[in-house]
N, C-alpha and C positions, 0 to 999 in steps of 0.2 A: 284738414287744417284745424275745424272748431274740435275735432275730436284729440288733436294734440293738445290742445289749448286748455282742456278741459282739463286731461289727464296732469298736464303740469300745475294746473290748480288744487288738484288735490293735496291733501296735507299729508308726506308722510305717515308712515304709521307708529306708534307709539312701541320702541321697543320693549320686548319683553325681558324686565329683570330676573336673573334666578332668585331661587327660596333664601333666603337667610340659614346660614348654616347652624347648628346648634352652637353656641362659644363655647369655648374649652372650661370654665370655670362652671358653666350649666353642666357641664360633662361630669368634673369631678366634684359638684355638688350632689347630683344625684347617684354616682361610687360610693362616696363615703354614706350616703341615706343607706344603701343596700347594705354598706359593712354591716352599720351598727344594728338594722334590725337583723345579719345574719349572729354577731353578736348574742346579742339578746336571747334571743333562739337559746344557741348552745348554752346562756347563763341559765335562763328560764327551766330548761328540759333538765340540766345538773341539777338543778336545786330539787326540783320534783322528785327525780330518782332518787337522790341523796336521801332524802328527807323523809320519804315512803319505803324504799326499800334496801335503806342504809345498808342490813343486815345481810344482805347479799356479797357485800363484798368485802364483808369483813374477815370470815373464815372459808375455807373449800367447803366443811360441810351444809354451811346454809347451800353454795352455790349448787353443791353436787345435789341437794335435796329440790331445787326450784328445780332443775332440770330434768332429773327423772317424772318430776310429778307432771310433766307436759308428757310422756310418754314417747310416743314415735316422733313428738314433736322436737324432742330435750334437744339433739342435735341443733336442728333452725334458733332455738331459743338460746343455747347457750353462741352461738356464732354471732347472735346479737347483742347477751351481754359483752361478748368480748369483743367486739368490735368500738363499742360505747365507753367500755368497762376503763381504758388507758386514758380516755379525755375527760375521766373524772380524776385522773391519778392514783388509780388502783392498778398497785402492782401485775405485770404478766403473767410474772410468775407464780402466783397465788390463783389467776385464772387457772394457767394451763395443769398444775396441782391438782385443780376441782374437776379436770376435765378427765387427768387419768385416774381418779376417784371414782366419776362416774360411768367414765367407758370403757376402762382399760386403757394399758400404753398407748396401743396402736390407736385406736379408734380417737382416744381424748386425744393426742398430737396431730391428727390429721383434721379433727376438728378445731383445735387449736389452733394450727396457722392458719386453715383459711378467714378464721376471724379476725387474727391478729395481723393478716394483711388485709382486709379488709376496710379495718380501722385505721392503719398505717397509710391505705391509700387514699383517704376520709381526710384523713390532718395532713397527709401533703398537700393535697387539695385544695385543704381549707388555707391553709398557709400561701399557696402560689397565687389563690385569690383574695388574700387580705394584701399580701405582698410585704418587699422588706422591711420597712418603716416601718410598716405595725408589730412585725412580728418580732423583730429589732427591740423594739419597746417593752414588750410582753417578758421574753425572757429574761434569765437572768445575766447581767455584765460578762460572767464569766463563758458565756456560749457564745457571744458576739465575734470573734473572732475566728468560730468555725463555718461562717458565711466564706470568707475569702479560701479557708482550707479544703474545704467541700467543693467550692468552684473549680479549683486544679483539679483535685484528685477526690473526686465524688465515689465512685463504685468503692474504692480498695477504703474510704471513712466509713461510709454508711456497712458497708460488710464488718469491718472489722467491730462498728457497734452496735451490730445486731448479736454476734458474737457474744462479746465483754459490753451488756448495755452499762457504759459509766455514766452515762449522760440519760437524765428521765427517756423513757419512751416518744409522748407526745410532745415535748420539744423538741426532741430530734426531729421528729415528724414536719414538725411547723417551719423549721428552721432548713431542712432539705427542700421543702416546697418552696418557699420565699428566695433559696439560690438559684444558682443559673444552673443547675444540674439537669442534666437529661433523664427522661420518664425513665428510659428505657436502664440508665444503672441503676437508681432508684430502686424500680423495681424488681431486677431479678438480685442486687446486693441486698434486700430484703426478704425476697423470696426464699435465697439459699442459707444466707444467716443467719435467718430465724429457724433452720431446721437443727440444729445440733443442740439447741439449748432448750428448746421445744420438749425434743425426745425424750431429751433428759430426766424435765421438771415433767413430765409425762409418767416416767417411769417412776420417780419419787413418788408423786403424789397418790399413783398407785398401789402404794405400800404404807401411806403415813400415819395408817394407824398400826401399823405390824412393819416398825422399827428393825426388827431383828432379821426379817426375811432376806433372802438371796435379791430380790428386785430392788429391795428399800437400799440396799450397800450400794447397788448396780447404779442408780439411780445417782446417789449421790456422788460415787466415781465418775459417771458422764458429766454433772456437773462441773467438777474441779478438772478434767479432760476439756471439757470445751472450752472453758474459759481460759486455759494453758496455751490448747491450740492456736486461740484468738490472741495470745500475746507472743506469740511464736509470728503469726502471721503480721503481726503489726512491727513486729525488730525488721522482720525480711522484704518487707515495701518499704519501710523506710516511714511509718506511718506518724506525723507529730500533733497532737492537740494542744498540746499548752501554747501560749500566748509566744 
């Protein structure tokens, strides 16, 4: 009995509350801290290369000249300017030019695209994680309406302008990552796009100081072939970018 008497005397025990969960506006205060210093970054690291070694990306023969002078290295080093090389908005095809300058067709194309997807899969990236607002913002008015175009019919856009690039490079980039587009068209409508025009400006570049040669013609025939192709392919999907 005193032992019942006792126990009903005792006081409850003092529930335990859960943790406080973090608020959503703590959440998207500390997103947008991380944008701006990813921001910063990429303005910071543009301006240094720009500014130091402008001269790289102005002609093939600077680039083809940094590249041999690494030796077994040129390959690794040139996959890094050209990876780098579109988010400063230096033309592709003035890399892949320097690449069949310095390697020959085959070898500068092959090292051409794994840069230039490289950097393609870099700025989609970067875009899927600043997301659409931001990237919305950045570009220009006249791309904004290929956010909704790209969401239906993502592979057969991004293919067709890898093709006929009409639209900068790393906008496209930014502007595929920020849609709802799956990795997986993304990346192989990049992969195989960028090989026809790749070859091309491969084989040009490999001839552009010897204008007159069988490869320097060849060259510029694959060019005006691929970009033919790529509007052949854009009548037969049905493919529309204007507004």
């Amino acid at each position: 009995m005193i032992e019942c008497l006792m126990e009903a005397s005792q006081p409850d025990p003092l529930p335990v509350l859960p943790a406080a969960a973090p608020s959503a506006s703590s959440n998207a205060f500390y997103s947008n801290l991380i944008r701006v210093f990813l921001i910063l970054a990429i303005v910071g690291l543009s301006a240094e290369l720009l500014f130091k070694h402008a001269e790289l990306f102005k002609n093939p023969a600077e680039i083809k000249a940094e590249v041999l002078s690494w030796g077994l290295w040129g390959p690794l080093a040139f996959i890094v300017l050209y990876a780098i090389g579109p988010s400063f908005l230096i033309p592709g095809a003035i890399m892949t030019a320097a690449a069949g300058a310095a390697f020959g067709p085959w070898w500068g194309s092959l090292w051409s695209l794994i840069g230039a997807n490289l950097g393609a899969l870099i700025a989609f990236t970067t875009g899927r994680y600043l997301g659409r607002g931001f990237v919305e913002g950045a570009v220009a008015a006249r791309f904004k309406p290929l956010f909704g175009r790209i969401a239906r019919n993502g592979f057969n856009i991004i293919f067709y302008l890898r093709i006929v690039p009409v639209i900068p490079y790393n906008a496209l980039n930014l502007i595929a990552g920020a849609s709802p587009i799956a990795f997986s068209d993304y990346f192989w409508a990049s992969v195989i796009g960028m090989v026809p025009g790749t070859v091309a400006f491969a084989f040009f570049g490999s001839q552009i100081w010897n204008p007159r040669s069988p490869k320097f013609l060849l060259g510029i025939a694959m060019i005006l072939g691929s970009i033919g192709a790529g509007e052949l392919y854009r009548r037969r999907v049905r493919i529309k970018l204007d507004p």
